[in-house]
C-alpha positions in Angstrom: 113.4 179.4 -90.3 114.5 182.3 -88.2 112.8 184.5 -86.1 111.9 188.2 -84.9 111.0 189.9 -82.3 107.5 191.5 -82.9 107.2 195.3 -81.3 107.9 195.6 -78.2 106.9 192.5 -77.5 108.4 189.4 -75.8 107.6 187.0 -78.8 109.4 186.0 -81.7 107.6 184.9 -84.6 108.7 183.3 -87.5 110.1 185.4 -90.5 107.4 184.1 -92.7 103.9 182.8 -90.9 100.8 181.3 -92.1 97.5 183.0 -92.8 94.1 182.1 -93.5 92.4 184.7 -95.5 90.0 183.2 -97.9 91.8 180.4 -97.7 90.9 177.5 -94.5 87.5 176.7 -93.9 86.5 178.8 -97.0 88.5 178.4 -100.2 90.5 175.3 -99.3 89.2 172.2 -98.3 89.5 171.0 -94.9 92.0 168.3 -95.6 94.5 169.8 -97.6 94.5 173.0 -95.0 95.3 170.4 -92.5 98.0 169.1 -94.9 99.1 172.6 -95.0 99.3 173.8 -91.3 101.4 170.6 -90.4 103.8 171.4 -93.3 103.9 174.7 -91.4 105.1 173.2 -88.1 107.4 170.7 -89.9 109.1 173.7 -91.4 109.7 176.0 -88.5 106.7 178.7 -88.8 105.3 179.3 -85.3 103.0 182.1 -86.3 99.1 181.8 -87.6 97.4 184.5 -88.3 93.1 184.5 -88.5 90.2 186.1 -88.0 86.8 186.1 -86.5 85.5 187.4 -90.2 87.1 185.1 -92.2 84.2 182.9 -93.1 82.3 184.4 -90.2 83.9 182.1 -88.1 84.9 179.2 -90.2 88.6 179.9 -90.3 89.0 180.3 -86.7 86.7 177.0 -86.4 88.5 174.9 -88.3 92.1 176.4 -86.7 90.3 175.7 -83.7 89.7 171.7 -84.2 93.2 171.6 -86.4 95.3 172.7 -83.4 93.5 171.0 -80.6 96.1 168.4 -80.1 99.3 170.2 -80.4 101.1 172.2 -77.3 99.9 175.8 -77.1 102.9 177.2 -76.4 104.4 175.7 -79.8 102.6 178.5 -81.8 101.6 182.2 -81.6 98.1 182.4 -82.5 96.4 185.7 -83.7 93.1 186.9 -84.3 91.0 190.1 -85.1 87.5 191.9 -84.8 85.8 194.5 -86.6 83.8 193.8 -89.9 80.5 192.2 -89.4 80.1 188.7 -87.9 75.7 189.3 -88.3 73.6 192.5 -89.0 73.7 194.0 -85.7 77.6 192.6 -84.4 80.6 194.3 -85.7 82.9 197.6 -84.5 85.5 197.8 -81.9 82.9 199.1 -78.8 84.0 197.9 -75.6 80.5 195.3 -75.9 81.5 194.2 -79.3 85.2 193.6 -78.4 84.6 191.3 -74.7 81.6 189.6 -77.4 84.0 189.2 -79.9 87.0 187.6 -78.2 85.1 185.3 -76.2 83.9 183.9 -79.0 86.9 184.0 -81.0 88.3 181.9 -78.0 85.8 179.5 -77.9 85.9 179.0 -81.6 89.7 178.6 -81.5 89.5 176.1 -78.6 92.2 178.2 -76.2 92.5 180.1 -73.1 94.1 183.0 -74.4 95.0 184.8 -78.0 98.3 185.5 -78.1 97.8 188.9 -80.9 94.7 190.5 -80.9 94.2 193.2 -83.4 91.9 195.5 -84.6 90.9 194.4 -88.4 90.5 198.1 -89.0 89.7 201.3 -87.8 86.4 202.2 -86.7 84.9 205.7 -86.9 82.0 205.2 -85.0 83.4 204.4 -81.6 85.6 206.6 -79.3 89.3 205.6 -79.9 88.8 205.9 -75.9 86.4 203.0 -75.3 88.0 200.8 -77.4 91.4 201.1 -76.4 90.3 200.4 -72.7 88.5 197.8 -73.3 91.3 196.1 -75.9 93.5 196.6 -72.7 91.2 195.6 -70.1 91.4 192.1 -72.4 95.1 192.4 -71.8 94.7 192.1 -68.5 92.4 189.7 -67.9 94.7 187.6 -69.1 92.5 186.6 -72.3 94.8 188.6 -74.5 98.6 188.5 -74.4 99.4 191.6 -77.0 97.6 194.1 -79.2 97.5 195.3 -83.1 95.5 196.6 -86.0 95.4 196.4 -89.3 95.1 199.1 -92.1 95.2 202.3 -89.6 96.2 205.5 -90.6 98.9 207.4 -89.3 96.7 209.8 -87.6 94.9 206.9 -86.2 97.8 205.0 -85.1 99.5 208.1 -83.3 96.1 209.0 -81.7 96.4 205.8 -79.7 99.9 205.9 -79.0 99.2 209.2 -77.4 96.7 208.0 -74.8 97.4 207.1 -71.2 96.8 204.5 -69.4 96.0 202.1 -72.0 97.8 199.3 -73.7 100.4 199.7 -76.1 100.2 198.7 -79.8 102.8 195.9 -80.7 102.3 194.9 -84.5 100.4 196.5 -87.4 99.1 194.6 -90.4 99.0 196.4 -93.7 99.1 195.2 -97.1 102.9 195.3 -98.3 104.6 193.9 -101.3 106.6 194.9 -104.5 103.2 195.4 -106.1 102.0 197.4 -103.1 104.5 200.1 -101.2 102.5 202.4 -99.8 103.0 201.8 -96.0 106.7 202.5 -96.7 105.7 206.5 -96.6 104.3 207.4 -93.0 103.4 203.9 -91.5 106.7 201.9 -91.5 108.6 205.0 -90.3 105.9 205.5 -87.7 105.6 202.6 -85.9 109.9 201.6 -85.7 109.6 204.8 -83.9 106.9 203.4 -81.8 107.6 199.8 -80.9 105.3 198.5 -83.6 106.5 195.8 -86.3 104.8 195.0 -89.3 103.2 191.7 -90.1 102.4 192.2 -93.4 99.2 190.7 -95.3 99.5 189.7 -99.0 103.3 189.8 -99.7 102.9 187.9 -102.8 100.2 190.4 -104.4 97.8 187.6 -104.2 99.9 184.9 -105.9 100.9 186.9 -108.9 104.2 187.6 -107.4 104.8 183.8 -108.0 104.5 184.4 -111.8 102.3 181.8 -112.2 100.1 183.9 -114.1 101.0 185.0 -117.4 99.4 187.8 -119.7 97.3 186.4 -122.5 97.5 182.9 -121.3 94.9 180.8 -120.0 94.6 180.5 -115.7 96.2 177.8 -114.2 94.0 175.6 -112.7 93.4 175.4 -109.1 95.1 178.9 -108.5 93.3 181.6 -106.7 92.6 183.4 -109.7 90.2 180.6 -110.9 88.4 180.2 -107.4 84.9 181.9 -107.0 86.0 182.0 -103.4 89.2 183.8 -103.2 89.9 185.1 -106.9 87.4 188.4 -106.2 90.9 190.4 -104.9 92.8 190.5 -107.9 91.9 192.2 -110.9 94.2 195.5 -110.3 97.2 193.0 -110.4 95.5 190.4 -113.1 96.0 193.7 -115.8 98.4 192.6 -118.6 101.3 195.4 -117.5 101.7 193.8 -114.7 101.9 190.9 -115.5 104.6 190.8 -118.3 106.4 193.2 -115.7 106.3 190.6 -112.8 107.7 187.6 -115.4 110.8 189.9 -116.1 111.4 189.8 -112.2 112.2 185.6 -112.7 115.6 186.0 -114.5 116.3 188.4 -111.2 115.1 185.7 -108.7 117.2 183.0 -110.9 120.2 185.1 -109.9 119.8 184.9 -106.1 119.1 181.4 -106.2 115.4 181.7 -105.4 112.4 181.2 -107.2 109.9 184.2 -108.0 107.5 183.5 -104.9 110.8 183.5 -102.7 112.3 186.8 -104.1 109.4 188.4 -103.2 109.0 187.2 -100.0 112.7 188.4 -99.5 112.1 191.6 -100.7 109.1 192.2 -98.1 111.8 190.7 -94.8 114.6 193.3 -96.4 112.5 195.8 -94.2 114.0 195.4 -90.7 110.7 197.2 -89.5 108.6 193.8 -90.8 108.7 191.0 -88.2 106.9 188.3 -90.4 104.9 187.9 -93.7 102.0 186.4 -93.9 101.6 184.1 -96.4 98.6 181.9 -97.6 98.6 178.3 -98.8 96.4 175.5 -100.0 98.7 172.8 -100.4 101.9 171.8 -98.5 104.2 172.3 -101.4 103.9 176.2 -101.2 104.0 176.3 -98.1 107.7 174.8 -98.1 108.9 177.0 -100.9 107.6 179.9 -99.1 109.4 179.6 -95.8 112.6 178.5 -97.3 112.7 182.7 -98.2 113.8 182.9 -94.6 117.0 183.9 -94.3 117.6 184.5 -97.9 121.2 186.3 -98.6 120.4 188.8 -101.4 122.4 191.6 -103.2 120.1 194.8 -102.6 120.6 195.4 -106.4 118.8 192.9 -107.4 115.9 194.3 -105.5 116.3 197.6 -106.6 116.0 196.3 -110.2 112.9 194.7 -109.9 111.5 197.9 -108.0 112.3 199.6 -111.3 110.7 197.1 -113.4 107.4 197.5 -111.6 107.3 201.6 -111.0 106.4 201.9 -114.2 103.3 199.3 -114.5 102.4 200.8 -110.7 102.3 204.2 -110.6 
């Protein structure tokens, strides 16, 4: 596994990290995520990624109780707040965010959070408040760094712009082959900025391991099958796609990597992303997955399979 240095930041997180979007304490069950996250550590990923949303709590619960007996300083542990966690709690207000991370903490068993990041944008609160209050966590000492996930550019440069406040060290968009859009203003943005990416969903939601094939019946146990976690993927589930993404294998074959690997590459070519985040619900992927760190791969390969998909994507 190797390692980058996130923002401006002084930690390095591993090339390719381990989230928990629909996945632990939801999707998967307890036992096998515990399977999964030791896999993690056995393999060199230092980097978990949750949120106080994902499962309303369950995720960071179960993280929680699944890293209570291992060193805290052998992981960097990030969280978020904004969507709803009931009917009345949800929004970055300065009331909301000291709510929402002491909870968060207390659900996750720790001291501090390591990343705390805004899970998006929100409208209805003064950029003002809640960057004070998202650095008045800082330095309390509850929080170590900041982020957000899915901001505009207009958004992000708004709160670079104001004083006083805490700076911005990661930003969490959706990035893959299948999905390239923060590579027009946001990527550019933030290297100027001292922000790295931490992308979400690298592998398009598992079709990027070609596991799924057009016209062919799912493969059980895969996402696509789970009334849980399958609810995200019919843009990528269309049958263009699909036979696009299974001419990317012979390409992956040639570096030496499988499909799930490639793509994984592809996403760390970008010296502006410090880590993807990838899900897992059994050990075995997440082994293949971080053995895409490091990966050696002629830029022409990629370039092919971006040509391969422009067509089925634009």
């Amino acid at each position: 596994m190797e390692y980058r240095r996130l923002g401006s930041s002084d930690l390095h997180v591993s090339e390719v990290s381990l989230g928990s979007w629909l996945t632990y304490g939801l999707g998967v069950e307890a036992e096998a995520a515990r399977a999964c996250l030791d896999k993690a550590f056995d393999v060199g990923i230092n980097f978990i990624d949750t949120a106080n949303a994902y499962g309303r709590g369950a995720a960071e619960k179960f993280l929680g109780e699944a890293l209570a007996g291992r060193q805290r300083t052998s992981y960097i542990l990030a969280t978020k707040l904004f969507f709803p966690m009931t009917d009345e709690d949800r929004g970055l207000s300065r009331a909301q965010i000291e709510k929402q991370l002491d909870a968060s903490l207390k659900r996750l068993r720790t001291d501090y959070i390591d990343l705390y990041q805004c899970h998006r944008y929100d409208p209805d609160t003064p950029l003002e408040e809640t960057m004070e209050a998202l650095s008045q966590a800082v330095r309390s000492g509850k929080v170590r760094y900041l982020g957000f996930s899915e901001w505009s550019a207009e958004q992000i440069q708004a709160a670079i712009n104001l004083p006083n406040t805490e700076r911005f060290v990661s930003s969490q968009p959706q990035y893959s082959l299948v999905w390239r859009k923060p590579e027009e203003k946001i990527i550019p943005l933030s290297a100027a900025s001292g922000v790295s990416q931490i992308v979400w969903s690298p592998l398009g939601q598992g079709v990027l391991t070609g596991k799924y094939s057009a016209g062919a019946a799912l493969p059980q146990g895969t996402r696509a099958t789970s009334e849980e976690m399958g609810g995200f993927m019919a843009r990528l589930m269309q049958r263009p796609v699909l036979e696009a993404v299974q001419r990317l294998k012979p390409l992956a074959a040639s570096a030496g990597l499988s499909l799930a690997q490639f793509a994984l590459a592809w996403v760390l070519r970008e010296p502006n992303v410090a880590s993807a985040i990838t899900g897992a619900s059994c050990p075995g992927q997440v082994e293949e997955n971080a053995a895409a760190s490091g990966s050696d791969v002629d830029i022409a390969l990629f370039v092919e399979a971006e040509q391969i998909l422009a067509h089925v994507l634009n």
